[in-house]
C-alpha positions in Angstrom: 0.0 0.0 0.0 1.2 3.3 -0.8 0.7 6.8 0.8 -0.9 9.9 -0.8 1.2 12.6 0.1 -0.1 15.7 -1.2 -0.7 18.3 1.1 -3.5 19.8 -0.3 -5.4 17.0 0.2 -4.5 14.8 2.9 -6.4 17.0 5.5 -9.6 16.8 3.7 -12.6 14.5 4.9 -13.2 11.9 2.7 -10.2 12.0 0.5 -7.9 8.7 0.5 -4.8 8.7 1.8 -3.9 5.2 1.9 -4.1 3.4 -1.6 -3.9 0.1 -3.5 -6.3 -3.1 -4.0 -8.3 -3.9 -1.0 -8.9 -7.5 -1.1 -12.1 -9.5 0.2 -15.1 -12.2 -0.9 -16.2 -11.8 -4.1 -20.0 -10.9 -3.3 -22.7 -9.6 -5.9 -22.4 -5.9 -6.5 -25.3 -4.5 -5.0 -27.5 -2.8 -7.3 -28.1 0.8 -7.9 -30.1 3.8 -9.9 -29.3 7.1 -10.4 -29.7 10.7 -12.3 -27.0 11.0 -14.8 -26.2 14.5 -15.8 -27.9 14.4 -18.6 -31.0 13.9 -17.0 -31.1 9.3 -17.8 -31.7 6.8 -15.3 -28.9 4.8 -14.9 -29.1 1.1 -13.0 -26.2 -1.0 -12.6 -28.5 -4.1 -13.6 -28.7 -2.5 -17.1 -24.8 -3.7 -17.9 -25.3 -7.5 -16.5 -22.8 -9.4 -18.8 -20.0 -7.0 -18.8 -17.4 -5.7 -16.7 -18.0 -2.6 -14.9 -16.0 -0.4 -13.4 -17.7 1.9 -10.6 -15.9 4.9 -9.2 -16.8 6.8 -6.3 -15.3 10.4 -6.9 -15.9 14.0 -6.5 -14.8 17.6 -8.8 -13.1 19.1 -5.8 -10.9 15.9 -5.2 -7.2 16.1 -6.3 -6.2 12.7 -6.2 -9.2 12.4 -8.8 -8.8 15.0 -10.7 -5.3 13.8 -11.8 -7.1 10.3 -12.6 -9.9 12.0 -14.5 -8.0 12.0 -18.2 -6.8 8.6 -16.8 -10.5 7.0 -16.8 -11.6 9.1 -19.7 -8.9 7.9 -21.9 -9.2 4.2 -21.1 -12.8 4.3 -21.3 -12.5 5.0 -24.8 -10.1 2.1 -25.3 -12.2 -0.2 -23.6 -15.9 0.4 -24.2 -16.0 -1.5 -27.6 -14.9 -4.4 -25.5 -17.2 -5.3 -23.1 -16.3 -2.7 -20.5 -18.9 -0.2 -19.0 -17.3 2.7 -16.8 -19.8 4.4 -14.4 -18.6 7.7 -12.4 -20.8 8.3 -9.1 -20.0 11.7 -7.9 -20.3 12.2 -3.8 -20.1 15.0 -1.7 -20.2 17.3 -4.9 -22.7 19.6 -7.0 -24.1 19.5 -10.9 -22.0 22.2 -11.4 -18.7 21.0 -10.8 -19.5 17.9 -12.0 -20.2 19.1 -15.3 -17.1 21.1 -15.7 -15.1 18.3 -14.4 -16.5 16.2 -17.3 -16.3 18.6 -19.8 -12.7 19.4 -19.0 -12.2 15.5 -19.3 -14.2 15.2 -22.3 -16.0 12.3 -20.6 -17.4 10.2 -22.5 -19.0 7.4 -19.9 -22.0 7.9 -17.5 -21.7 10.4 -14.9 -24.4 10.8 -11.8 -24.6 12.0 -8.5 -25.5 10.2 -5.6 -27.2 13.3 -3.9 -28.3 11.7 -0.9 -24.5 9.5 -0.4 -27.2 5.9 -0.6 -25.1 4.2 -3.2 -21.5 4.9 -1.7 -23.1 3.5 1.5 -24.4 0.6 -0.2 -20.6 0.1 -1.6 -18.9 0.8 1.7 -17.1 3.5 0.3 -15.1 5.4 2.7 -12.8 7.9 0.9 -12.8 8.6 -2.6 -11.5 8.0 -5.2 -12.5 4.1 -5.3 -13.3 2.2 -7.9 -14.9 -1.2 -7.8 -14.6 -3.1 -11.0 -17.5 -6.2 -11.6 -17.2 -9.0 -13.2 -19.7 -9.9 -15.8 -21.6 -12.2 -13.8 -22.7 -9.1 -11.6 -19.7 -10.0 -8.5 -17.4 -7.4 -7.2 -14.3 -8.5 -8.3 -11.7 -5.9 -7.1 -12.0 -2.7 -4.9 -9.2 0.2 -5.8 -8.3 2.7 -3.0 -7.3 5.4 -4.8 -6.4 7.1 -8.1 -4.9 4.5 -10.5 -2.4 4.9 -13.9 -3.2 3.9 -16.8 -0.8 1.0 -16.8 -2.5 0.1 -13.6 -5.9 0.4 -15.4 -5.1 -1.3 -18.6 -3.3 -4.7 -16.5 -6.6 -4.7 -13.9 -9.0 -4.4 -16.9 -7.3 -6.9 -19.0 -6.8 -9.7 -15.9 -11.0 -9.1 -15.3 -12.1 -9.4 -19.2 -10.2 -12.4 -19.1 -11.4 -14.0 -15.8 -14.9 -13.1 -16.9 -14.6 -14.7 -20.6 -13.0 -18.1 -18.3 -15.9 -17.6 -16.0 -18.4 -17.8 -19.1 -16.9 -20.1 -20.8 -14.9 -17.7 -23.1 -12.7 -18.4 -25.6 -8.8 -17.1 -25.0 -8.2 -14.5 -26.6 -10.7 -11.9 -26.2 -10.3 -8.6 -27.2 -7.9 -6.4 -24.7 -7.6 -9.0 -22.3 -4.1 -11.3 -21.5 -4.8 -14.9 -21.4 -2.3 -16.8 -19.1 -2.7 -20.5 -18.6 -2.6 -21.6 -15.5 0.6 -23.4 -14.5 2.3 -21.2 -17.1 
């Protein structure tokens, strides 16, 4: 686990300081609707059969702020290949959330969860965090903190590869590394 150090930050409530995979059960994501900002209804049950990635963040953040291009860049190298990205802003208002996507140019679903139910329901307890889920609707791996794109592109292509396994697949999927066991 590493430490965030910037001093900007590391005072404020809710912001992680302490970062890395946090390991536990697989369990089923629990499920969830909101307002995007363009007015949809968004449900996590509408994406069953792909890999999700969920992250808790908010516009005033720094540490997510500097993974904002991060997740808006490999969203656009991963959404033809069965990979959803869904940004739940908490603790923040329309306003900045808009500018934070525009600035961004983000392309994947953006809501607020005005009334903090959904980070709750996730155990959230800093931001950012990011909860990827597998295709067959489990919480696969939970992310303290902002991630690199390298860090991104090797989590994303272990998941697309466990999930094609876990539906019977066939190696080689789009994006993902296939490694045979023993190998």
């Amino acid at each position: 686990m590493g430490r965030y150090t910037d001093r900007r930050t590391a005072r404020a409530p809710g912001v992680n300081d302490v970062y890395g995979e946090a390991s536990g059960p697989e369990q089923p994501a629990p499920d969830f609707e909101i307002k995007t900002i363009d007015g949809n209804t968004l449900r996590l049950s509408d994406y069953a059969g792909k890999v999700v990635m969920v992250d808790f963040w908010a516009s005033w953040c720094s540490p997510c702020q500097v993974e904002g291009p991060v997740l808006a860049n490999a969203y656009l190298n991963w959404k033809d290949l069965g990979v959803e990205f869904i940004g739940v802003a908490i603790w923040d208002d329309m306003g900045g959330v808009r500018q934070f996507m525009e600035r961004n140019r983000t392309m994947f679903p953006l809501g607020i969860d005005e009334q903090g139910t959904v980070a709750i329901s996730y155990g959230v307890k800093g931001i950012p965090e990011k909860f990827f889920i597998g295709a067959d609707g489990r919480v696969l791996k939970k992310v303290i903190g902002p991630m690199t794109a390298r860090q991104l592109d090797n989590l994303l292509s272990q998941l697309t590869a466990s999930s094609a396994r876990r539906r019977g697949g066939v190696p080689g999927l789009p994006g993902a590394v296939w490694q045979e066991s023993g190998a």
